[in-house]
N, C-alpha and C positions, 0 to 999 in steps of 0.2 A: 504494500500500500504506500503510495506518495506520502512525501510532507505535504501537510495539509494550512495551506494559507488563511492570514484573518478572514473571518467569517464563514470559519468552519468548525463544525461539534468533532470534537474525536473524544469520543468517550469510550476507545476501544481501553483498555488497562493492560497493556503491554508490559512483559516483563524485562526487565533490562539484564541483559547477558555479559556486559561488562566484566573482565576482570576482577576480583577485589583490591577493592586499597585508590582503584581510580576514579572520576567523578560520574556521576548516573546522571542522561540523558536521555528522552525522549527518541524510542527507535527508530521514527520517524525522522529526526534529526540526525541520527548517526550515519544516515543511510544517504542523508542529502549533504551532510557537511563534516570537514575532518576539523572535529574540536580538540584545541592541545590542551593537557592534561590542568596546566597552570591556568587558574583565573587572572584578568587582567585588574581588577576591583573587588572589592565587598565588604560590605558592611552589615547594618541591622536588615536592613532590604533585602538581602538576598549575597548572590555572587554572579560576576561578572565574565562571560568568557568570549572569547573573539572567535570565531570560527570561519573557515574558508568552504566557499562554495563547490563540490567536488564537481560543478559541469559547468558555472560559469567565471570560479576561480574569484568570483568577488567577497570580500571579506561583512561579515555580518558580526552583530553583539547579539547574545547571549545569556539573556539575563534569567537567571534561576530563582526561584522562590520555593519555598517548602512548603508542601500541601497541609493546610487543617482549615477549621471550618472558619476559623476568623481571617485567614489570606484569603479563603476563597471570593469572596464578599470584596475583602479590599481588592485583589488581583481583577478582577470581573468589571470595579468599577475602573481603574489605572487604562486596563483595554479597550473599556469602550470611551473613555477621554479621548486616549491617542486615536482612535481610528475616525473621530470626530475631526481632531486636528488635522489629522492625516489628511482630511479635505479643503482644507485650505492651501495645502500643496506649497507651504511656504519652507523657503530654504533655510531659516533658520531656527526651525521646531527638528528634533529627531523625529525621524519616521516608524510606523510599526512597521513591519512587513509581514508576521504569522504570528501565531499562540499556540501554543501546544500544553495538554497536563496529561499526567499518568497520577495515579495512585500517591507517589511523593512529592511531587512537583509541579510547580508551572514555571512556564517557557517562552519568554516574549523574546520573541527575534526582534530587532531592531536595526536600524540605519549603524553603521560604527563611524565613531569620529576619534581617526588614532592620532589626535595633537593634545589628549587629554584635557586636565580640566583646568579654569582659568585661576581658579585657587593656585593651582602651583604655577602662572604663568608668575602671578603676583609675587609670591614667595622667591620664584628667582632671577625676578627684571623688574627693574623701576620704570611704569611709564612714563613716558609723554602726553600732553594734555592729546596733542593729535591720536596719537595709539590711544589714550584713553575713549577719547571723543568716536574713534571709529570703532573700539569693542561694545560702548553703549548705544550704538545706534544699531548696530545686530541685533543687542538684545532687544530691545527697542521695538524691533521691528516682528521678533518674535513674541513678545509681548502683545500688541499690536494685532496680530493675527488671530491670539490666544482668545484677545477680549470680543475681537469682533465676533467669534464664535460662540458668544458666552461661557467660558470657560477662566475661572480665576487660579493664577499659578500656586499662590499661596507657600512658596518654598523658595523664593527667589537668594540667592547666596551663589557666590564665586564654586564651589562644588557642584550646582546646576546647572551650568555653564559650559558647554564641551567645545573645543577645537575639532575643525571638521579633519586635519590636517598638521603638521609639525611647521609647515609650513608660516613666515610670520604672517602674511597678509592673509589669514585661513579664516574663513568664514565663522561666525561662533552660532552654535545651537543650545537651544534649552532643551533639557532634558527634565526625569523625573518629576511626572505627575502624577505620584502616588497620592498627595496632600490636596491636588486638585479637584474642584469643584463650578457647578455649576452655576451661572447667577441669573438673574434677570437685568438687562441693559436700565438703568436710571431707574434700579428699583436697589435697597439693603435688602437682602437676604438673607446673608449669611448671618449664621446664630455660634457657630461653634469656634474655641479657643485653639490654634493650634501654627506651626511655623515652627522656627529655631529665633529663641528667644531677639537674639541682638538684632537682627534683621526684621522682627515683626513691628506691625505699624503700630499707632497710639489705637485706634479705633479696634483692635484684633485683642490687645490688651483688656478695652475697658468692658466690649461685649460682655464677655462670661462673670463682669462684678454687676452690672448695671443692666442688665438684659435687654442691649442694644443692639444691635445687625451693620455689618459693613458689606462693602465690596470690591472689584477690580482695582480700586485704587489701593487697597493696600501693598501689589504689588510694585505701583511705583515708590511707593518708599523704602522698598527694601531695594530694592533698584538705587534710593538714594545711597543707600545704605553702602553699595557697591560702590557709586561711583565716588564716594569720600574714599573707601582703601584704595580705590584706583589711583587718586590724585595727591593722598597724604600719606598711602603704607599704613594710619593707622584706623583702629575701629573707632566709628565716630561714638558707641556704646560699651561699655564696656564694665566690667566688674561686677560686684553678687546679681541676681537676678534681679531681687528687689529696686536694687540700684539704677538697674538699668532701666531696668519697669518706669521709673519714677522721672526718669532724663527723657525717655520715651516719650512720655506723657506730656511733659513740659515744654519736647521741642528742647532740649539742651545740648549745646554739642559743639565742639570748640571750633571758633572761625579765629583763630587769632593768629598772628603772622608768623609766630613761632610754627605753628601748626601747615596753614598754607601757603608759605613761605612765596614763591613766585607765580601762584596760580592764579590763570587772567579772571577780570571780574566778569566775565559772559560766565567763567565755568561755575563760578563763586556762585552767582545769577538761578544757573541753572539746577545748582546744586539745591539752592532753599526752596527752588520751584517742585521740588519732587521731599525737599526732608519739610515738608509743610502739614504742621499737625492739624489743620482742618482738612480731610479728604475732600470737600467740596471747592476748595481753594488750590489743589493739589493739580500741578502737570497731567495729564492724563498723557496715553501712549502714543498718542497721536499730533496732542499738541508739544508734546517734549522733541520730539523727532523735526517739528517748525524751528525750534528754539535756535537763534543764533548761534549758539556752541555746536550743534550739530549742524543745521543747517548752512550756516556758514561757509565751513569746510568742505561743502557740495558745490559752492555757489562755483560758475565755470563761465569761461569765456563763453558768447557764440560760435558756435564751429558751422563749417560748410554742412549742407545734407549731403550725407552718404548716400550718393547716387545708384549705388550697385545694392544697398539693401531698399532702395525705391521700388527698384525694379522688380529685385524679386516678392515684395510684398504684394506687386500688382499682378503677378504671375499665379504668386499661390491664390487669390480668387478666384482663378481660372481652372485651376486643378481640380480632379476628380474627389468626391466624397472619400472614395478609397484611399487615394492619395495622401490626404489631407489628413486621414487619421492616421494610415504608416507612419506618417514625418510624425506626429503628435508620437505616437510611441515611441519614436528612434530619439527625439529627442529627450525624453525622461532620462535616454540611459545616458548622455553625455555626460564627459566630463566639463569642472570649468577651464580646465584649457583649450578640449575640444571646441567650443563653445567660444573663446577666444573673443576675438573684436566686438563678436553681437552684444556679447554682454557691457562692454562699455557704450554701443551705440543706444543699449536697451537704456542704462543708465543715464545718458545723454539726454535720452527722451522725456526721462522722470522728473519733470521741473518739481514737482512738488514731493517730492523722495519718499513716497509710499509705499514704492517696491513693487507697485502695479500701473499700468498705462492705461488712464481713461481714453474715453473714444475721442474728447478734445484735443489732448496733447498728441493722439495720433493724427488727427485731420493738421494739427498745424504743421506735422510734420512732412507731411504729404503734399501742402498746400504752397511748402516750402520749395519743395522741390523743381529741378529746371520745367519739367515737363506740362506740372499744374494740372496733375488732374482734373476731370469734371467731379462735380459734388455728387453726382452719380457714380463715377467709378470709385470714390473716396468712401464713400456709404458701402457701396460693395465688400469692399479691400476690409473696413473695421469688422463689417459682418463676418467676413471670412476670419478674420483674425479671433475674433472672441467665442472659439471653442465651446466656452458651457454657456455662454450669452448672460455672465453678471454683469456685463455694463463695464468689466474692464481687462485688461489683457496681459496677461502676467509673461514670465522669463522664458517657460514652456511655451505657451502659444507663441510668442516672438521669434523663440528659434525654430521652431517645429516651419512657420512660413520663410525663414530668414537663410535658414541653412542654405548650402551650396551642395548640390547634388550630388559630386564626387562624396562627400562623406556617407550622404546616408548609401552609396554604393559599396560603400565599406565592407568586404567579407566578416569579421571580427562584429560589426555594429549589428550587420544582417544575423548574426549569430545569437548576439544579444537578445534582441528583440524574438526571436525566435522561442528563445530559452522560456522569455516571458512569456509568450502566447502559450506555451506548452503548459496546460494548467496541472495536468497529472503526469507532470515531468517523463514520460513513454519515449521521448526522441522523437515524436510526429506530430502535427498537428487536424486534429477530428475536426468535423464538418462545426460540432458544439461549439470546439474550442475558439474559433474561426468565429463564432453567430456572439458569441459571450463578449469578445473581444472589439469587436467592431459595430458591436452593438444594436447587433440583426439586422443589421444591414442586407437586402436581396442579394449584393453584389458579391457574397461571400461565396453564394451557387457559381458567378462567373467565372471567379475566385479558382473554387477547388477545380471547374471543367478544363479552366486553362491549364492550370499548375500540375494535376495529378497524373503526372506521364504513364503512370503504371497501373493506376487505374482502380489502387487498392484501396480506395475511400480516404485519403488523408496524404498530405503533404512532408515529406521526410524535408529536414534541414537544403539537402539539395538541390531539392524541386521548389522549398521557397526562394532560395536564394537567387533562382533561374529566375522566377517567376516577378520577383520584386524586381529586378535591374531589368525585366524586360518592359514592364510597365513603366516604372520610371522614366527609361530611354525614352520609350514612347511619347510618354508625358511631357518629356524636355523638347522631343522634337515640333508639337503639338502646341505646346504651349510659347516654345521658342521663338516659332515661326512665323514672320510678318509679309504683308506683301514685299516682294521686290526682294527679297531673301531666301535664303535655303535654309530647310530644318538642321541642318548641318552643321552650321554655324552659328546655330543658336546659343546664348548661354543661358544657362539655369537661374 
């Protein structure tokens, strides 16, 4: 039997045949991934293990928890957080990717991010207000994502925090939403006591004495909270609990020059805008992410429009339904290198640094352009571009139309994507796998009639790979081609 991905019951109770003395794994798991014996983390939560994918060689986390009646309850709610999140498809939440339990265990596979966690970036490099400024607008921005989903992090702390990469300019992801809860948007909800003391906000404090309600805002004050050890090395709270409890409450917290010795006053600014003991007075994720100190550091020359990603945005409206969802998949599995320029063009185009591109800032970018569009073909082009149709167009849908065809011809990428389609990991892909994927689409019948050289119901690695680059081609010559030109000479 496959591993079985989120939003699947395996309530088979497998036994684990394991050696003794080495760690117990879901059999499911073992058979899809080679886990090394060593965890990479662990705490009260669980333990932590990195595992490599045995077909697509990609590295996954591991996270273990021990089965009884009081995880089950917590673990059950953690999963269905993240797969919540998971839809907002933002780069800087970790991802789930499966869940598995047997009899002692449960098993959340997740996204890995091997640059670790920002606690020890802190512990062994003193930032800069700029490195400061650009690790809080990640979190920021995952935040951001969290709230818009209803969802309150309630744990926010430098160990929450992961590096996607060792790399220094590595993207930063929020993790661990075990403490996570749900809220209603401009309503207090929440009733219960809970966080890591120095990091909680005044309003988390007073709830459980004075039986008052808060919400998403207390996450930006532990946010605040962060970005004082960012800028000063020290904890803006600190010593018996009580103590802290009572500095908390007060809003007390040292701004003196000994303390911030050469930190500008945007950051100073920024800083009381988020450690502000009225939550209704407080920064929210959205407006912190405007704020001069971050924003600032966005602000950019006007540059030319990139004429060659015009082009091909006007190109992918014209492509097939089919099309348009391949690219959409081929793109999830890029890398940010592969990915390259679009994402600073993507970036270019984010005047207002949300991390997603309204259909405004695309028409101006469009409108910019030598060509000038009709308002009719501009209307097209956004329609095309905004995939689920929220009214705005994120990193994925940008590069899914932005790409350059040579990549998604990629044998390796067609591999990828392949791997994915394969829902019962077999090496081929069913007619189902195909209708599930593409989203019942008719064209999946056309699909298998063309690709299935053999005739045996289903597409082996081979036959898609043929299959994809011959559509494509097609599509490039197709779409390339203008009067007074040859398909030939078209470019993608």
């Amino acid at each position: 039997m496959p591993w079985v991905p989120c939003g699947s019951s395996a309530s088979v109770q497998d036994r684990d045949e394991r050696p003794r003395g080495t760690p117990r794994f879901h059999p499911k798991l073992l058979r899809a991934y080679d886990i090394p014996a060593k965890p990479v983390g662990e705490g009260g939560f669980g333990v932590v293990y990195v595992g490599k994918h045995l077909k697509t060689g990609q590295k996954h986390a591991i996270k273990v928890i021990g089965a009884s009646a009081e995880s089950a309850d917590v673990v059950a709610h953690e999963v269905a957080i993240m797969q919540a999140l998971a839809k907002k498809r933002s780069p800087h939440i970790v991802r789930i990717l499966g869940y598995e339990k047997d009899t002692w265990q449960h098993y959340l596979v997740l996204q890995a991010c091997e640059g670790g966690e920002l606690f020890d970036r802190i512990a062994d490099h003193v930032f800069t207000e700029e490195e400061a400024a650009s690790a809080v607008e990640h979190i920021l921005r995952g935040l951001k994502a969290c709230h818009e989903a209803g969802i309150c992090h309630r744990d926010m702390k430098p160990e929450n925090v992961l590096y996607s990469t060792r790399a220094i300019d590595s993207p930063l992801l929020l993790t661990d939403f075990g403490l996570s809860c749900r809220f209603k948007p401009g309503k207090k909800s929440i009733t219960d006591w809970c966080g890591t003391t120095p990091y909680m906000a005044p309003e988390v404090f007073i709830c459980s004495k004075e039986r008052t309600a808060y919400s998403s805002e207390c996450d930006l004050w532990s946010t605040g909270v962060l970005v004082y050890i960012l800028l000063t090395g020290y904890m803006p709270f600190d010593g018996p609990e009580r103590t802290i409890e009572a500095n908390v409450r007060a809003g007390k917290y040292s701004m003196s020059a000994s303390v911030m010795g050469s930190i500008s006053e945007r950051a100073k600014q920024f800083l009381t805008g988020l450690l502000t003991v009225d939550p209704d007075k407080r920064l929210t994720a959205a407006s912190a992410l405007t704020h001069a100190w971050i924003a600032g550091r966005n602000q950019r020359v006007a540059k030319p429009v990139n004429e060659e990603v015009v082009a091909r945005l006007k190109q992918f409206a014209k492509r097939s339904r089919l099309e348009k969802k391949l690219r959409f998949v081929i793109a999830q599995h890029l890398t940010l290198s592969e990915i390259g320029q679009l994402k600073a063009d993507f970036a270019a185009l984010d005047s207002d640094h949300t991390g997603k591109l309204s259909h405004q800032e695309v028409q101006q970018f469009l409108a910019a352009s030598k060509e000038q569009p009709k308002y009719s073909d501009i209307a097209e082009i956004i329609s095309s571009l905004d995939a689920d149709a929220d009214g705005q167009i994120d990193i994925t849908e940008f590069t899914a139309a932005a790409l350059d065809v040579r990549l998604l011809l990629d044998d390796e990428k067609l591999r990828a994507v392949f791997q994915h389609m394969d829902m019962n990991h077999d090496g081929s892909l069913a007619m189902a796998e195909l209708m599930a994927q593409l989203d019942g689409d008719p064209i999946v019948y056309d699909l298998m009639a063309e690709g299935d050289g053999n005739k045996d119901g289903k597409l082996s690695l081979d036959e898609f790979r043929a299959l994809m680059k011959n559509r494509m081609r097609q599509a490039k010559s197709v779409v390339g081609a203008t009067p007074g030109s040859t398909a030939a000479g078209a470019s993608s």
